[in-house]
C-alpha positions as CSV (number, residue, x, y, z in Angstrom):
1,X,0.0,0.0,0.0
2,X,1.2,3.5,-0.9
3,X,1.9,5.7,1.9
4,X,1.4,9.7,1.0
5,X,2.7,11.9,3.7
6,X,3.8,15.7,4.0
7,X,5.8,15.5,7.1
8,X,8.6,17.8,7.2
9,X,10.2,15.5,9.7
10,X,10.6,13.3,7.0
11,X,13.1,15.2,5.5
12,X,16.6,13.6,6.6
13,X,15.1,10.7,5.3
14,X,14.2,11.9,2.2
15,X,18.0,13.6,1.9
16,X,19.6,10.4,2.6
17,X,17.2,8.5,-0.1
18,X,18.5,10.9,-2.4
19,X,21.9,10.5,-1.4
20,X,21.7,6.9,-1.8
21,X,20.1,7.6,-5.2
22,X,23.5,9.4,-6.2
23,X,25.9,6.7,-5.2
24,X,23.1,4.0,-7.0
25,X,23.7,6.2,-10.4
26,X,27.3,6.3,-9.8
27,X,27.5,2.4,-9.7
28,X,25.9,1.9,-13.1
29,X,27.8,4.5,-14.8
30,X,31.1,2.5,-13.4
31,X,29.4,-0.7,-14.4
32,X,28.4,0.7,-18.4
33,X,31.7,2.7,-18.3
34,X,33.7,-0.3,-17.8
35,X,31.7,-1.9,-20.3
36,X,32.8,0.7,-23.0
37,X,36.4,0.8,-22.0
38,X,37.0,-3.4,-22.5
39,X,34.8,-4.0,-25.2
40,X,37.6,-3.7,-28.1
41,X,39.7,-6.4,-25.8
42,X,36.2,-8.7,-25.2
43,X,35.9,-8.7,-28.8
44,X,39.2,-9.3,-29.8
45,X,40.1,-11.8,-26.8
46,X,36.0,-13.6,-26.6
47,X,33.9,-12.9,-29.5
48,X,36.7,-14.1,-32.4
49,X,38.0,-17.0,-30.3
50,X,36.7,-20.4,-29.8
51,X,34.0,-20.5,-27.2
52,X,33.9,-23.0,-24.3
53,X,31.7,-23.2,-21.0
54,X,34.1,-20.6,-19.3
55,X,33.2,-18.4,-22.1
56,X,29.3,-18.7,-21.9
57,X,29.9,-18.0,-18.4
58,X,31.5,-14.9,-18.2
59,X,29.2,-13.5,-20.6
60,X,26.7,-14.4,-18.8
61,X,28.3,-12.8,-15.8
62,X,29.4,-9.6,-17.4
63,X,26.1,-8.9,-19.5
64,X,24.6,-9.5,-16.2
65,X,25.9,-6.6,-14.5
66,X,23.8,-4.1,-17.3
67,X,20.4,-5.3,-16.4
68,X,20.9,-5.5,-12.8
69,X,22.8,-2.1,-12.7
70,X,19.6,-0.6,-14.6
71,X,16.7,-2.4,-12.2
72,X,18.8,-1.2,-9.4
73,X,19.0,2.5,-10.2
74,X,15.2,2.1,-11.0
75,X,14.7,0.8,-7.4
76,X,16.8,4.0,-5.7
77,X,15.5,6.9,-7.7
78,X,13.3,9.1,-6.1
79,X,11.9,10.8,-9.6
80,X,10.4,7.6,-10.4
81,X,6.7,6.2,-8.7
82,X,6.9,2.0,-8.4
83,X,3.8,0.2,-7.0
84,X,4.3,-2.0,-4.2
85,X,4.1,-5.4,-6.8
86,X,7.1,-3.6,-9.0
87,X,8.7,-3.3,-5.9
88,X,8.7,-6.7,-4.8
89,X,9.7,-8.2,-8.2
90,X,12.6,-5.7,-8.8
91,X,13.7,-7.1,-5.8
92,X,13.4,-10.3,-6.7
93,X,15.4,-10.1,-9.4
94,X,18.2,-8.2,-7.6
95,X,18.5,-11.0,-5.2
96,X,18.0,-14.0,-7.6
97,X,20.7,-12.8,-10.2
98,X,23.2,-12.2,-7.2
99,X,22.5,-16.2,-6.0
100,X,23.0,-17.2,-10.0
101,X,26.1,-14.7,-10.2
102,X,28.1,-16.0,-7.2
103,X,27.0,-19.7,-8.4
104,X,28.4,-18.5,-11.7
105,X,31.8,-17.3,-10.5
106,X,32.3,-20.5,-8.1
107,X,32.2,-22.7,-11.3
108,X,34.9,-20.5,-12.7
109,X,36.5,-20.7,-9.8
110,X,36.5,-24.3,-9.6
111,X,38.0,-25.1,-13.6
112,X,40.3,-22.7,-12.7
113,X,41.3,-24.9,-9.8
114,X,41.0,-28.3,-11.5
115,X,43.3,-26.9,-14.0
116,X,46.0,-25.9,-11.5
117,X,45.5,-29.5,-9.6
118,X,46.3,-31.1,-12.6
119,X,42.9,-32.0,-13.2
120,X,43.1,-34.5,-9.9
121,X,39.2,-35.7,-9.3
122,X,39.9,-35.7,-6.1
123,X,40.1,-31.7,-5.7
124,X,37.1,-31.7,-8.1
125,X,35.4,-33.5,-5.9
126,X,36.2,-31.8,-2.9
127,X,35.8,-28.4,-4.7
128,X,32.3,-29.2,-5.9
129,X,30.9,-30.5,-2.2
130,X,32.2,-27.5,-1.0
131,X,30.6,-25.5,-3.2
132,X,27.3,-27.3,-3.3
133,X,27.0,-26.7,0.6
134,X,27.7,-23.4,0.0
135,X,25.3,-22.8,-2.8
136,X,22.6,-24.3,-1.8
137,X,22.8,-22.9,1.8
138,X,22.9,-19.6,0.3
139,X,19.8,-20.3,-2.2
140,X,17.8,-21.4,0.6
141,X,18.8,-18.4,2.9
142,X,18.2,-15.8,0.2
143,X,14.8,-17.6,-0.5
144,X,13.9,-16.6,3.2
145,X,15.1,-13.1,3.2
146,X,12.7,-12.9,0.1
147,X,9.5,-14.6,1.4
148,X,9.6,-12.4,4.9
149,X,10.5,-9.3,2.7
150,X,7.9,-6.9,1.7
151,X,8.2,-3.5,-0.7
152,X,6.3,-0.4,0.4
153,X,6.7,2.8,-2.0
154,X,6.1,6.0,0.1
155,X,5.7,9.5,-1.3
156,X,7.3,12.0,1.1
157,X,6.9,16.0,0.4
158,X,6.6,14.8,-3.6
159,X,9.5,12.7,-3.7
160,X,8.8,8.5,-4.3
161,X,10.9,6.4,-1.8
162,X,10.7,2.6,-1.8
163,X,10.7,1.0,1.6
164,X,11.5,-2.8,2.6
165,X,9.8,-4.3,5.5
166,X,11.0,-6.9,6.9
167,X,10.2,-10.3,8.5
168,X,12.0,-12.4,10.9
169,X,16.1,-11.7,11.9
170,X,17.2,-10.0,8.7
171,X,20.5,-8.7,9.8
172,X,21.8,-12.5,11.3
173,X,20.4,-14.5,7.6
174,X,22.3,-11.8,5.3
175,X,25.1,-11.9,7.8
176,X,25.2,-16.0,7.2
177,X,25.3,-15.6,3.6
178,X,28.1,-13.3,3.4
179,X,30.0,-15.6,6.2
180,X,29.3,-18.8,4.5
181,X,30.9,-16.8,0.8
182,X,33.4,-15.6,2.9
183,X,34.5,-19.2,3.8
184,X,34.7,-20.9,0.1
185,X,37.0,-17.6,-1.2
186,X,39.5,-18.3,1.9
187,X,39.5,-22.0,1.6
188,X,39.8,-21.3,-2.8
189,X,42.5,-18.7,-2.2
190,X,44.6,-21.3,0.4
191,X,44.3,-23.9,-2.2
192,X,45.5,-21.5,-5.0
193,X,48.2,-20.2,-3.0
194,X,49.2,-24.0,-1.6
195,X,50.0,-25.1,-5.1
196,X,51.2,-22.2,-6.5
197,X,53.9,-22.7,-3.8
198,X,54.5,-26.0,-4.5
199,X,55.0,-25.5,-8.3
200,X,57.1,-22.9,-7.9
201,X,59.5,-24.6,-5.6
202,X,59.3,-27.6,-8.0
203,X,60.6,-25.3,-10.9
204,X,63.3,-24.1,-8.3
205,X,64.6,-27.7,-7.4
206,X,64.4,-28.5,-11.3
207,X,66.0,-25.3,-12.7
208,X,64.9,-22.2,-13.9
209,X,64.1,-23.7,-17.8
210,X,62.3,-26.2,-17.2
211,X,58.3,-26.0,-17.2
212,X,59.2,-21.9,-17.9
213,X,55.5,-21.5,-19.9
214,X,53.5,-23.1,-17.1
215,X,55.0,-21.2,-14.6
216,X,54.2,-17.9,-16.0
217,X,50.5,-19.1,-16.2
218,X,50.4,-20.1,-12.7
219,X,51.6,-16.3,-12.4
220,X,48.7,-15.0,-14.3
221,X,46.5,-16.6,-12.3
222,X,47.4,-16.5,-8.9
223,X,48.0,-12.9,-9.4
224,X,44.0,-12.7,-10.9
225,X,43.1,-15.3,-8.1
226,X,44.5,-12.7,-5.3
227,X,43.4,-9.5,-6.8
228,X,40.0,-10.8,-7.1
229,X,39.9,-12.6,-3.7
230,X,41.1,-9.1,-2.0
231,X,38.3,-6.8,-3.9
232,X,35.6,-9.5,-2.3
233,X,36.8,-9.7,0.7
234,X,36.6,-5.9,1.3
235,X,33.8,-6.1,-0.3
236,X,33.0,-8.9,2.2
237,X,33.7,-6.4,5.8
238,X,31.7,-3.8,4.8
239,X,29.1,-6.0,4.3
240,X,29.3,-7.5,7.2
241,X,29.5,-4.0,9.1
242,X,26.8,-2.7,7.5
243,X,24.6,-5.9,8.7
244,X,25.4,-5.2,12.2
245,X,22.6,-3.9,14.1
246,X,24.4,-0.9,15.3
247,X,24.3,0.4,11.9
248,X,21.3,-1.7,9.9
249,X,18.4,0.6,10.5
250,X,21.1,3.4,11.4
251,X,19.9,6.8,9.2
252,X,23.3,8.6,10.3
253,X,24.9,9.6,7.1
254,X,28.7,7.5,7.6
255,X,26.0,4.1,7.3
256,X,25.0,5.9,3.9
257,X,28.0,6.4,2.6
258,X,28.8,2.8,3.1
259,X,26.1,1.6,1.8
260,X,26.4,3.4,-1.3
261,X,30.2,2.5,-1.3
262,X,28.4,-1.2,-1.3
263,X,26.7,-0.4,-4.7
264,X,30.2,0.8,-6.6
């Protein structure tokens, strides 16, 4: 149901909607801007080469980003009126293409494992339980957040503000998901790291010429492997301290500008 007020009291609410807004517009630029910037390389590198699952995937993953950057600004702007039933299946979408994305990434993850293994069954095996647990916990966590979550759109002094109530202990079941993400990066990092060790001290006991080609991949990838396990888990603490219920339902401005750090 829509909720029409005039309050003037209303107001730091409304400025820190609208400051959210900003840093939600901001995101999708980033997201379209980087978009423009690698396209000659995606082309040259994905579109002219010979496509595999790997390649599907980060297509999927990076075309992804466009839609979800698009539904999100539509969800955060204050110029624009959604009813309660937009509301709910904007949101929806936000959280169902998040669940697919990370599934998404952890089967890159894990080829790019296997491939570093040797292709031993045994790490595949271990890779995929892991990530099955964690998957699946996830889906069915996010699935509850969902069901107990309910849009509202409010129109304060003119200006259209979409509200989430919610249902049950919000803060704790995001907090798991996050955690339980957390966990498969650190125990895909050790295992990246661990070999990547292992091979290079290998090289070291054979010579420097030997196995030269391999080694710079490992490089390439470990390097890519660390890079993108330190951008999530950043990504991860603030998060995690923005879920804390000192700062969840907190309207003071810092908690804005870390949640709208969170959309960048």
């Amino acid at each position: 149901m829509t909720v029409v007020s005039n309050d003037h009291s209303r107001w730091p609410f409304i400025n820190l909607a609208l400051f959210f807004s900003y840093w939600t517009v901001a995101a999708g630029v980033v997201v379209i801007y980087d978009w423009v910037l690698t396209l000659g390389q995606e082309i040259e590198l994905i579109w002219k080469q010979r496509w595999s699952l790997m390649t599907v995937l980060y297509l999927v993953i990076r075309y992804s980003g466009i839609p979800y950057s698009i539904v999100n600004i539509l969800g955060n702007m204050t110029l624009v009126s959604l009813t309660d039933a937009v509301s709910n299946i904007m949101n929806y979408a936000i959280n169902g293409t998040s669940v697919v994305v990370a599934a998404m990434l952890g089967v890159i993850m894990i080829a790019r494992l296997h491939a570093m293994y040797q292709r031993s069954k045994i790490m595949l095996i271990f890779l995929v339980i892991i990530f099955l647990a964690v998957n699946i916990a996830c889906g069915i966590i996010v699935a509850i957040l969902v069901k107990d979550m309910v849009g509202e759109e409010q129109i304060l002094s003119g200006t259209f503000v979409c509200t989430y109530r919610y249902g049950g202990n919000v803060q704790l079941l995001a907090s798991m998901i996050w955690t339980l993400n957390t966990v498969w990066e650190v125990v895909a990092l050790c295992l990246a790291v661990w070999i990547t060790v292992k091979h290079f001290c290998d090289l070291r006991r054979l010579g420097p010429l030997t196995g030269s080609t391999i080694g710079d991949c490992f490089r390439v990838l470990i390097k890519s492997h660390v890079f993108y396990f330190a951008s999530f888990f950043c990504v991860s603490c603030l998060q995690l301290g923005r879920d804390s219920p000192e700062l969840f339902d907190s309207n003071f401005i810092g908690t804005q500008i870390l949640q709208g750090a969170l959309q960048v």
